[in-house]
Structure formats: C-alpha cells, structure tokens
C-alpha positions as CSV (number, residue, x, y, z in Angstrom):
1,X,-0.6,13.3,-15.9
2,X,-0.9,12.9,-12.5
3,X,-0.8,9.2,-11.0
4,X,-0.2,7.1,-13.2
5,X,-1.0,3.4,-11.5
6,X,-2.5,2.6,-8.4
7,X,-2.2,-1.1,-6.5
8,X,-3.3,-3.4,-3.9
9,X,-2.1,-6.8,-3.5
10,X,-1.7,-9.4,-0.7
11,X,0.5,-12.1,-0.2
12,X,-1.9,-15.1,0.2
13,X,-4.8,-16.0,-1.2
14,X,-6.0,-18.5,1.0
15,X,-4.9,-18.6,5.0
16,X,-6.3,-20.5,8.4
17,X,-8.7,-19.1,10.5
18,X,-5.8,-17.2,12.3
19,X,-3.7,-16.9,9.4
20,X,-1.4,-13.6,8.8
21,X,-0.6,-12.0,4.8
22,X,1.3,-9.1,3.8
23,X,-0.9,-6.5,1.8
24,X,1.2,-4.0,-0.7
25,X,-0.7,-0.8,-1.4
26,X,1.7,1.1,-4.0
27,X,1.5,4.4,-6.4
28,X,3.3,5.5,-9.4
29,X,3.2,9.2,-10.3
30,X,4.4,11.3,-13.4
31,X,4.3,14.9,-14.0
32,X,1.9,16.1,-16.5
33,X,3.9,17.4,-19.1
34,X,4.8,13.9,-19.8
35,X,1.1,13.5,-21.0
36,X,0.9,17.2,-22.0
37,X,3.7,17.7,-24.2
38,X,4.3,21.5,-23.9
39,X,6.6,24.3,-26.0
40,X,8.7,26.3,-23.6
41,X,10.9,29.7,-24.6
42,X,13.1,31.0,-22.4
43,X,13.2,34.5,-22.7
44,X,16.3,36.2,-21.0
45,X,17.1,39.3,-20.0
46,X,21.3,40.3,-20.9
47,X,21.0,44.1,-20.1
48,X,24.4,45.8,-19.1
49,X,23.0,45.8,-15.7
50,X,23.2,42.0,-15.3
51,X,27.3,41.8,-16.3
52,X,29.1,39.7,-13.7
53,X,28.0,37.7,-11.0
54,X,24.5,38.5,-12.0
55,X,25.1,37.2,-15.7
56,X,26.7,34.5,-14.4
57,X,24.0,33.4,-11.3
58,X,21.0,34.0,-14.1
59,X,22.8,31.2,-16.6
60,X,23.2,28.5,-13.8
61,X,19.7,29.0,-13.1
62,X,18.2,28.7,-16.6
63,X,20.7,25.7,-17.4
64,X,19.1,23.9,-14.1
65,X,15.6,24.8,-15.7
66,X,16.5,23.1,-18.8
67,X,17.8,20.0,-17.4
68,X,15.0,19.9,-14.8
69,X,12.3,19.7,-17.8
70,X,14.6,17.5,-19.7
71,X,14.2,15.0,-16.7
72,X,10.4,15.7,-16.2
73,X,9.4,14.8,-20.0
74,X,11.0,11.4,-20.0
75,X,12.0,10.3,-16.6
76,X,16.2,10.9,-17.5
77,X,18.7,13.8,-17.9
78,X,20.2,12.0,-21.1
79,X,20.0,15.3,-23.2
80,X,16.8,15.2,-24.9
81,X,13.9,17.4,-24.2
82,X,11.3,14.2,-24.7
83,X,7.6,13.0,-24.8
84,X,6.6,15.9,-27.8
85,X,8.1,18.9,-25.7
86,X,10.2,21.1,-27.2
87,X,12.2,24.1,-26.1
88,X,13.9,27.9,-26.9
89,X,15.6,30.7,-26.0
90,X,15.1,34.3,-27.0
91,X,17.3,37.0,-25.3
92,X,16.8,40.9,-25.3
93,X,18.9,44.0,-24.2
94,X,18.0,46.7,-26.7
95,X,16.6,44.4,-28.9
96,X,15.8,40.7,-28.8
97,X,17.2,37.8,-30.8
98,X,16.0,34.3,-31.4
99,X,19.1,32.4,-30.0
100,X,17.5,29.2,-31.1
101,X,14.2,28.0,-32.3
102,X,12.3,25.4,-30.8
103,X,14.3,22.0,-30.3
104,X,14.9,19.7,-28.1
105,X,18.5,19.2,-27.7
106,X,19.7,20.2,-24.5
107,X,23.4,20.6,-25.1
108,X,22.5,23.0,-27.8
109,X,19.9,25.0,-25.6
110,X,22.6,25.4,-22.7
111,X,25.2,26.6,-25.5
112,X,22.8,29.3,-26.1
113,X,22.9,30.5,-22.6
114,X,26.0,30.1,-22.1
115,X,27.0,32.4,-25.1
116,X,24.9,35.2,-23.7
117,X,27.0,38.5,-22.9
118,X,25.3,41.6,-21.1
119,X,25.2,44.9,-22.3
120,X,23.0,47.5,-23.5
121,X,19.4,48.6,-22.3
122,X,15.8,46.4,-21.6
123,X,13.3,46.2,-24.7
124,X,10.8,43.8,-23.0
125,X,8.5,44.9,-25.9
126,X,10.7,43.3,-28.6
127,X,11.3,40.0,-26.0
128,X,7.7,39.3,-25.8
129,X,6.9,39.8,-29.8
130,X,10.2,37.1,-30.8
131,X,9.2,34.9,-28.2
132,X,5.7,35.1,-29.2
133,X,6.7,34.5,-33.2
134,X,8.7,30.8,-31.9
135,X,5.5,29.1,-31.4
136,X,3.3,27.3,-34.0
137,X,0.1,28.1,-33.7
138,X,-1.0,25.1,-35.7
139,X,0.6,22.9,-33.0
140,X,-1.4,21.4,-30.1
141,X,1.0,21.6,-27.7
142,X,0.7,24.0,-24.9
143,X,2.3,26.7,-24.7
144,X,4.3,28.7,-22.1
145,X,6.9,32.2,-22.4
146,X,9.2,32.5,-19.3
147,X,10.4,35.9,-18.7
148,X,13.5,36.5,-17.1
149,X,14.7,40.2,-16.4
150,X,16.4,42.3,-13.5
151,X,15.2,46.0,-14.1
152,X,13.1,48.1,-16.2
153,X,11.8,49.1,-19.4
154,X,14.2,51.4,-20.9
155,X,13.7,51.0,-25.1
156,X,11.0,49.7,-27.3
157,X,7.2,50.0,-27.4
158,X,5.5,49.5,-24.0
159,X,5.3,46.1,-23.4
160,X,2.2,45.5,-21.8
161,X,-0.1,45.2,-25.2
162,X,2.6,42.8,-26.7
163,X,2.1,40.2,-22.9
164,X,-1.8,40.5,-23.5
165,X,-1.5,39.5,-27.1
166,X,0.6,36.7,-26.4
167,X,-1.7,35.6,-23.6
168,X,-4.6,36.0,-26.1
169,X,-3.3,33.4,-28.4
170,X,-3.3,30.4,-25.1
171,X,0.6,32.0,-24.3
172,X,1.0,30.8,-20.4
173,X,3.5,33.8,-19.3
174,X,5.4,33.1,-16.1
175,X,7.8,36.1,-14.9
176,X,10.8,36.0,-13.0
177,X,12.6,39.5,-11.3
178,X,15.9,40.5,-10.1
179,X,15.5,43.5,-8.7
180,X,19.0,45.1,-10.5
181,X,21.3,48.3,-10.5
182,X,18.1,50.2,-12.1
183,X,15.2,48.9,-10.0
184,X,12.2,46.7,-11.2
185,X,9.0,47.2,-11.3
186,X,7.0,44.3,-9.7
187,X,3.8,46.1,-11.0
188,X,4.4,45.7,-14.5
189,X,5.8,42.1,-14.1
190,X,2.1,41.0,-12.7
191,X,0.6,42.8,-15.4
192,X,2.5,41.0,-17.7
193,X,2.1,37.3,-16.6
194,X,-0.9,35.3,-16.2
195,X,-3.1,34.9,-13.3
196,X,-2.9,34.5,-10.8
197,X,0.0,36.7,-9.8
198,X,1.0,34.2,-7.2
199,X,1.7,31.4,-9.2
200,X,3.1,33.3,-11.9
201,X,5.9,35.7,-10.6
202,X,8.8,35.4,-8.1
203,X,10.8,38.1,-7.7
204,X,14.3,38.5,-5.7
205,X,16.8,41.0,-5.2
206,X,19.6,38.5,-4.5
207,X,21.3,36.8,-7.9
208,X,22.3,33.6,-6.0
209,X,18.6,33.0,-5.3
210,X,18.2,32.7,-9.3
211,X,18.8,29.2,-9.5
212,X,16.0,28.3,-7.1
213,X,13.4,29.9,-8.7
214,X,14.2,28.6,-11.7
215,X,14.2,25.0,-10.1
216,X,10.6,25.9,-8.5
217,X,9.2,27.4,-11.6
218,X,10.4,23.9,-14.1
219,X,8.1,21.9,-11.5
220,X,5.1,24.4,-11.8
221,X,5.3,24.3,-15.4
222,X,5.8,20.9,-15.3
223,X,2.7,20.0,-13.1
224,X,4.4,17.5,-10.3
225,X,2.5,14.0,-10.5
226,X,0.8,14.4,-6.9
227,X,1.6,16.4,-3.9
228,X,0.5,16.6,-0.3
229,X,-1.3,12.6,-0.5
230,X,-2.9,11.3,2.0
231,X,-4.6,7.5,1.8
232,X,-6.5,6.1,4.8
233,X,-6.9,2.4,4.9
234,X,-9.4,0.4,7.1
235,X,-9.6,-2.9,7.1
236,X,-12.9,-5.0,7.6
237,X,-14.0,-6.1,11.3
238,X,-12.6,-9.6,10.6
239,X,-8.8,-8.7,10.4
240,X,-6.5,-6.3,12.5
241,X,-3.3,-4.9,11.3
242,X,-0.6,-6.1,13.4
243,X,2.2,-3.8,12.2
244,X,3.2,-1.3,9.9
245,X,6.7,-1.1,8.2
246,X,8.3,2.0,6.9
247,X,7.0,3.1,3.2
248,X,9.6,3.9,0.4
249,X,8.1,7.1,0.9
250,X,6.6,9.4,3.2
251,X,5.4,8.0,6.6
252,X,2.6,5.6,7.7
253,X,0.7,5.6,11.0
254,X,-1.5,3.1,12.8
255,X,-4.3,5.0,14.2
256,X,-5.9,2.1,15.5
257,X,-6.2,-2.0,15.4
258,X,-8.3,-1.7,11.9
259,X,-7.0,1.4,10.3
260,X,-3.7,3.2,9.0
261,X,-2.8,6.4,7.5
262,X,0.0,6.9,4.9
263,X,1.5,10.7,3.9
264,X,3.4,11.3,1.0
265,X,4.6,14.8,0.5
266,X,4.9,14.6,-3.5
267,X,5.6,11.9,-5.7
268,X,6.5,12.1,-9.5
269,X,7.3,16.1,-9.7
270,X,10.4,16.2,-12.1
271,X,10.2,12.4,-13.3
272,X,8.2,9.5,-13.1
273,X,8.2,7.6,-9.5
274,X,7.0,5.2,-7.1
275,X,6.4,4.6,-3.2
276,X,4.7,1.4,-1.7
277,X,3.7,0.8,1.7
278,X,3.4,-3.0,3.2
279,X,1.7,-3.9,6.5
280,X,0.2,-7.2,8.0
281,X,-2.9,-8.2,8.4
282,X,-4.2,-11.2,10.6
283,X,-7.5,-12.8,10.6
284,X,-9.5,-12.3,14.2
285,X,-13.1,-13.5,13.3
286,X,-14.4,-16.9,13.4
287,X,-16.6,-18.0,10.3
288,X,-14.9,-19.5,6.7
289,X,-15.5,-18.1,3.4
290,X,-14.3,-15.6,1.1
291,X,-13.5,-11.9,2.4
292,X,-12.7,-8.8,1.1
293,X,-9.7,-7.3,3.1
294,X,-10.3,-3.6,3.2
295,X,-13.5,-1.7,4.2
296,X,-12.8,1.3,2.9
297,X,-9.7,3.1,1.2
298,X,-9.7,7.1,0.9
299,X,-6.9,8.7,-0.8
300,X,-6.7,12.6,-1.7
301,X,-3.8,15.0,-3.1
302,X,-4.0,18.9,-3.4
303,X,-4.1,18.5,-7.1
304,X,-7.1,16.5,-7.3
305,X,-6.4,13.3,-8.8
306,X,-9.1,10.5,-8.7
307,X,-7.7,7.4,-7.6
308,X,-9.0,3.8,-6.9
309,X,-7.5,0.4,-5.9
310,X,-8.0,-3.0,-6.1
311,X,-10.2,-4.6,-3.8
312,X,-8.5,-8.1,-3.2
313,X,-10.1,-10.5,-1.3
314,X,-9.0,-13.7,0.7
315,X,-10.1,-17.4,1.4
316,X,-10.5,-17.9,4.9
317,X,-10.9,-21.4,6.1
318,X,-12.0,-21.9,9.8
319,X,-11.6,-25.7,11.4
320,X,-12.4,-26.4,14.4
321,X,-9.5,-26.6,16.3
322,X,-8.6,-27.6,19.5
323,X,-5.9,-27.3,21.8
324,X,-6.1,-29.6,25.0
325,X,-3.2,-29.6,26.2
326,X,-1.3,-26.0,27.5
327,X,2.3,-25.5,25.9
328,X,4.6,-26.0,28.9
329,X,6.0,-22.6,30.7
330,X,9.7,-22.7,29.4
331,X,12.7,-21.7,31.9
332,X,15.4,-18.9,30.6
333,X,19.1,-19.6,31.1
334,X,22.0,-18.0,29.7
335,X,24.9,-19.9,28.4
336,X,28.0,-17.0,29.1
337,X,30.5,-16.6,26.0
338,X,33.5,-18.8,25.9
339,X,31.8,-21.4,28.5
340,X,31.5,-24.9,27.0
341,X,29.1,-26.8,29.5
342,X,26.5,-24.9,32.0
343,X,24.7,-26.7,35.1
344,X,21.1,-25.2,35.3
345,X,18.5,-26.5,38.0
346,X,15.2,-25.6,36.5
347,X,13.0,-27.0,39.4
348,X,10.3,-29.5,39.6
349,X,8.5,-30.8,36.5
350,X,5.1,-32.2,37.2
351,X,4.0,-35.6,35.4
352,X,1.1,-34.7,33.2
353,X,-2.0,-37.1,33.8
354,X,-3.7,-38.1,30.7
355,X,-7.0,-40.3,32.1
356,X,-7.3,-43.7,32.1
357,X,-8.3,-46.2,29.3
358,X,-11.3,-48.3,30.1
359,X,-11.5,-51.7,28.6
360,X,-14.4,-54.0,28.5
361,X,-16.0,-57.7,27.4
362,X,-19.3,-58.7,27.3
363,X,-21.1,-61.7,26.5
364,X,-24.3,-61.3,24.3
365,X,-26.2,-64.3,25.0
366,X,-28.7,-66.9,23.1
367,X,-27.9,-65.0,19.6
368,X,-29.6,-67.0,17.3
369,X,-28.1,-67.9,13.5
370,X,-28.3,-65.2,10.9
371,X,-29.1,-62.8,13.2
372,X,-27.4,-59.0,13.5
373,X,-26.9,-57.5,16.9
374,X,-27.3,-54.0,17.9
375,X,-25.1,-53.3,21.2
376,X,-25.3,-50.2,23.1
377,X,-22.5,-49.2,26.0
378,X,-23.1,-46.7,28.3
379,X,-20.6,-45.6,30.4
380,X,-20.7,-43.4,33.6
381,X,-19.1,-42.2,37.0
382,X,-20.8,-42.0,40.3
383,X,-19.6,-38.9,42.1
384,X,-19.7,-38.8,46.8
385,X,-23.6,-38.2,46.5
386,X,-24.4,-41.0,44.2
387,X,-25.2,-39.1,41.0
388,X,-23.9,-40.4,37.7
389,X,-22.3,-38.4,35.1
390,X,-22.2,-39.3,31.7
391,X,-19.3,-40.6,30.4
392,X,-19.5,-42.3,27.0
393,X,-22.0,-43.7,24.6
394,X,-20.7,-46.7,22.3
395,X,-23.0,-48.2,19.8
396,X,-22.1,-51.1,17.5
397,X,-23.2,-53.9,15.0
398,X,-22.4,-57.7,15.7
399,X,-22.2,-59.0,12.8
400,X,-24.6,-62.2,12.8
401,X,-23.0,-66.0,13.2
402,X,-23.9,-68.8,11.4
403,X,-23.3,-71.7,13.9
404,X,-26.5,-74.4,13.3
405,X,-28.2,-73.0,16.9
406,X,-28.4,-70.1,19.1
407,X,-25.1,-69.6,21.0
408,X,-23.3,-66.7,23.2
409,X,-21.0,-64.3,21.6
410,X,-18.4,-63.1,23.4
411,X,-17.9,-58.9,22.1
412,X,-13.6,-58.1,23.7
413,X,-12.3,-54.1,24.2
414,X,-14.9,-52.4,24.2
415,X,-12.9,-48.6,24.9
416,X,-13.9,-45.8,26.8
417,X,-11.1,-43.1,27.4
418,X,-11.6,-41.3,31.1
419,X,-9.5,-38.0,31.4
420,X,-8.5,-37.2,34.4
421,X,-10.0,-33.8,34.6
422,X,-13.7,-35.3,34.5
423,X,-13.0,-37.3,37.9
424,X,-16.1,-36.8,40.7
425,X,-15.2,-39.5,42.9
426,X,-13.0,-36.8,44.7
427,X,-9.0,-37.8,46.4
428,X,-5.9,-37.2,44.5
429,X,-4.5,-37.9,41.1
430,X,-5.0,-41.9,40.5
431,X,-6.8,-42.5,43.5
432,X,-10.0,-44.5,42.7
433,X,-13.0,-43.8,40.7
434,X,-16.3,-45.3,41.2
435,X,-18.0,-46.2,37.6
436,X,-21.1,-47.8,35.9
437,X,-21.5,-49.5,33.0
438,X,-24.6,-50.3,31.1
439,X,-25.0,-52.6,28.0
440,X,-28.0,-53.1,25.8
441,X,-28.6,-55.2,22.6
442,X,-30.8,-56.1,20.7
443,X,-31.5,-58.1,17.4
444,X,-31.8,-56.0,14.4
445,X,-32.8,-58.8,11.7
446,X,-36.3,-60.3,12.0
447,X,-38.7,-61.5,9.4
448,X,-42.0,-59.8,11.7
449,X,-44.5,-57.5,9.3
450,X,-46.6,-55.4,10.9
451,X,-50.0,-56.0,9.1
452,X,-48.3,-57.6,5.9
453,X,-46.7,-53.7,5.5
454,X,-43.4,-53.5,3.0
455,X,-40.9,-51.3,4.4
456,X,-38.8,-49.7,1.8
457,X,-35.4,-48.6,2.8
C-alpha cells in the first residue's frame, strides 16, 4: 500500500513583505497487505527433536507472527486478522495435520499453537501438500506458506517436487531453520522457498532467536508502508527557512538558508502511521504578489513509492515602509531575588531633535472678483558657499472672492517641516539656519481664447 497521503500546508495565506508562516509537510504510511489482503499458513515443524525449550521458543515466536499481522491488516491487535486476510496453521512430524483452516480469529490460531506437542520424525513432503490444499485457488488473494522446521527430512516423499508445485500455483514460500539435535540442511531449505534466497530464508542455531525472525519475517510479508525516506525541500529565492523543529519522526536538517532535508527510517511497517515535520519560513524579497513557497520537493524510499505534495502558495503584500527613527539602544539591569526596589544609573540620554516647523503668510495682491489663484511656495536653505538646497515645494488653489473690486488676500500657515538632519548652514543642534523662500501665483480663471479655439476638459 505504501504511503498512503502526502501533505503540505502553511499557516497563512496572506503575510507582509517580511512576514514569517509555519509550513507542515506530513506523511501517512500503511503496509501493503492492508491493500493486498493476503492468505497466510503457518506450517510448523513439532518433530521430537524440538521438545522443550525449543517447542516452547518456536510457539512464542509464531504467536508474535500472528499478532504482528493481526496489527498490520487493520492498524490494532484487537483479535481479528482484518482487511480480507485470513490465516492457518498446519503442523507435521511424521505426518502433517490441518490444525485449523483458514480464519481469522487470532485467539483461535494461537490455541492451535499452543496445543502443539513434539514428537516423532520430519515429513516436510506431507507439510507442504496440506498446507498447499488450505488455499482456494478461486480466491484472489495472495498467497504465502511459511515453513518452520529445525532438522531434516526423515519420512515422506522428497519434498522438493511438492515446494515447486506449490510455488507453481503463485504459493510465496518463505523458510525458517533451527539448526536442531539432527542437523538441517540449509541447501534444501533454499531450494524450497522462493527467490531470492535472501529474502526468503533465515536460519539460526539458537531457539531464543526464533521469535525475532518470526517478528522480521510478519514485516516482509507484510510489505512495511515505506522505509529508508528521504524528502529534500527547497524553498523559492524569496523566502529563507529560519528554523527547523524536531519531526514526530526521524530527523530533519538545515543544509542551508533555502533548503532542508528530512530522514525517516520507516513509517507504516506493522500498522498504519504518520510523521510531520514543521519549519518557518520568512519572506526576504521585495516585490507583492502571489508566490509559490517551495521550488522544488524530492522525496524517495527504497521501496519505490511515487509521492507528490501540494504546492501551496502565499499572498505577499509589500508597502513601502519606512522607519525614520532608530529604536533606542536599551540598558540591561538585574533586579536580584527577594529585593523590592533597585537604584540603576543608566547614563546620559540624548534629546532627539526632530527639525523645525516653518510657518508662513503671504499677501496675494490686486486679485480681482471671481477669480481663482494658483500659489506656488518654494522653499530652500542656503548652505556657507551660498548654494541653495531644495527644501519643499507647496502648490495650492485660492479659491476666488467675490468682493465688488479687486482686493489683496491675505493666504496664513503656509507649512514647511525642516528636519534637523538636512541642515547646511553648519554650527550645532539649533543654532541658525539661513533660508529662502519663493512665492508665485498666478490667476487660473480668464475668459482669453486663443483664435476663438474651445478647449475641452
């Protein structure tokens, strides 16, 4: 089944020019056999050769098999093989037996086990033909023998043509040894399971090893959800990751200002599961509009699944904004426990000029009645060699008067600000500062035509 969902999202939408989000990239895995529902038989060797500890070791190890695909097809140990997989066991000394057929009750699966006694000799022959007549081979489900057996063939037909039958009719074989009282022989196990050998035989000589191959061989035959992932995220040139915290899973790694990479060693192998990783992002360019967060996102696992993310993208909206004035440098002090007051000199605080306010009148004169006013104020300062620096433009509309003949109007605070950090005219804070100031008007009604031409506004 593999993964299962894949997902990318941030935690904003919309954000300032500098703004910071949180992005979530997370995974959900699942084993296969959730998808791929999939008869198992147990096949399990109770020789004489395997009484005591041995016995004993080789039923804790197939009762952790059991409840380890009991977990895989549904996500929960709650007893019930689930998701269309069913399960059996078939055990053999000098003959086999059908201890159960194929069901998915795992109390009644374990009982079978647990009833097992050893004695007798090893008809592997007779194990593989019973476990072969358990499956339906009108069913769809795959379909996978486990052998379990701690020394050689000593009754029966050989055993070798019964394996390659099985296998011929889709029979996955995997083969587990215990190298017992009477030897094994490794050979014949690899002939009998399915290729590769590797994959599909484990062999120990110590019983106490049992349950761990049984363990490692219910997550093979499960097919774990992903293993050995590896996702690289890089971020477009117009954001930088400013940190990285700790995933639910695995570990994550800034490799630079732009880019990550996140390692998972598996995810989903006995039930369904989930990891996420979170990290924050902060916008560094300088132009508004809509922008895709991530350049590029790679991800890879050693079973080859295909994954793909969302590609979320964010409004960024860049003012112009402007910051004249520094914030002041702050002073640290330490208030010791238990003390109610503390004296602290922090030293000399320097009063902050903000420029001077210039305020002007001016008298338009002779405007004549029903007649607008254009006025114009330039402002500028006059530095120790005589040139002039610009210092404000101001351009206004008096509105027109309708006294019976022409008269002065009087225009009051006209306003120029002067900041202190333009001054020329040299000498400290507040000393003086040489300006000039320019006025021009003009009327902006008249009934002239230019050669009887209509002007069209």
């Amino acid at each position: 089944m593999g993964i299962t969902n894949s997902n990318k999202v941030i935690s904003a939408d919309r954000i300032a020019c500098d703004g910071a989000f949180r992005v979530t990239l997370a995974l959900t895995a699942a084993p296969d056999i959730v998808a791929n529902p999939t008869d198992i038989v147990l096949v399990l060797d109770r020789s004489g050769s395997l009484a005591g500890q041995p016995l004993a070791d080789m039923k804790l190890g197939a009762k952790t098999f059991i409840d380890l695909i009991d977990e895989a097809t549904d996500s929960a140990k709650d007893g019930q093989i689930g998701s269309g997989s069913r399960m059996g066991v078939v055990s053999f000394a000098n003959t086999a037996a059908a201890d159960t057929q194929l069901i998915t009750s795992v109390d009644e699966l374990k009982a079978a086990v647990d009833g097992l006694t050893a004695s007798g000799g090893t008809n592997h022959a007779d194990a593989f033909a019973k476990a072969t007549q358990l499956f339906d081979p009108n069913s769809s489900n795959a379909k996978v023998m486990v052998m379990f057996t701690d020394g050689n063939t000593t009754a029966g037909a050989p055993p070798a043509p019964v394996a390659a039958a099985a296998r011929a009719q889709g029979i996955i074989i995997y083969c587990i040894g215990l190298i017992g009282t009477d030897g094994l022989d490794v050979t014949a196990l690899n002939n009998w399971a399915t290729d590769p050998d590797a994959s599909h035989v484990a062999v120990t000589p110590d019983a106490a090893e049992l349950e761990a191959l049984f363990a490692e061989l219910a997550a093979n035959i499960s097919k774990p959800g992903a293993t050995d992932i590896t996702i690289q995220e890089v971020v477009n040139p117009d954001f930088v990751i400013t940190s990285v915290l700790s995933p639910t899973k695995g570990t994550a790694t800034m490799l630079d200002a732009r880019s990550l990479r996140w390692d998972i060693l598996e995810l989903g192998v006995t039930a369904s599961e989930s990891a996420a990783l979170e990290f924050l992002v902060r916008h560094v360019g300088q132009q508004s509009g809509t922008k895709l967060v991530n350049q590029s996102i790679t991800y890879s696992d050693r079973e080859g699944n295909l994954v793909s993310f969302p590609k979320p993208a964010v409004t960024v909206e860049c003012e112009i904004v402007v910051h004249p004035e520094p914030c002041p440098q702050p002073v640290e002090l330490t208030v010791e426990g238990c003390r109610d007051s503390v004296l602290v000199d922090l030293g000399d605080v320097e009063l902050a000029s903000q420029g001077r306010i210039i305020q002007m009148d001016v008298t338009i004169k002779n405007v004549c009645p029903g007649k607008r006013v254009a006025l114009a104020a330039i402002l500028t300062e006059v530095d120790q060699n005589g040139m002039e620096h610009q210092r404000g433009m101001k351009a206004m509309t008096i509105p027109a008067h309708d006294s019976p003949t022409c008269r002065d109007v009087l225009v009051k605070c006209v306003k120029f600000v002067l900041p202190e950090d333009l001054s020329v005219s040299g000498g400290a804070m507040c000393s003086p500062r040489k300006l000039k100031a320019r006025f021009l008007a003009n009327n902006i009604d008249t009934d002239y035509r230019c050669c009887e031409s209509v002007f069209t506004l």
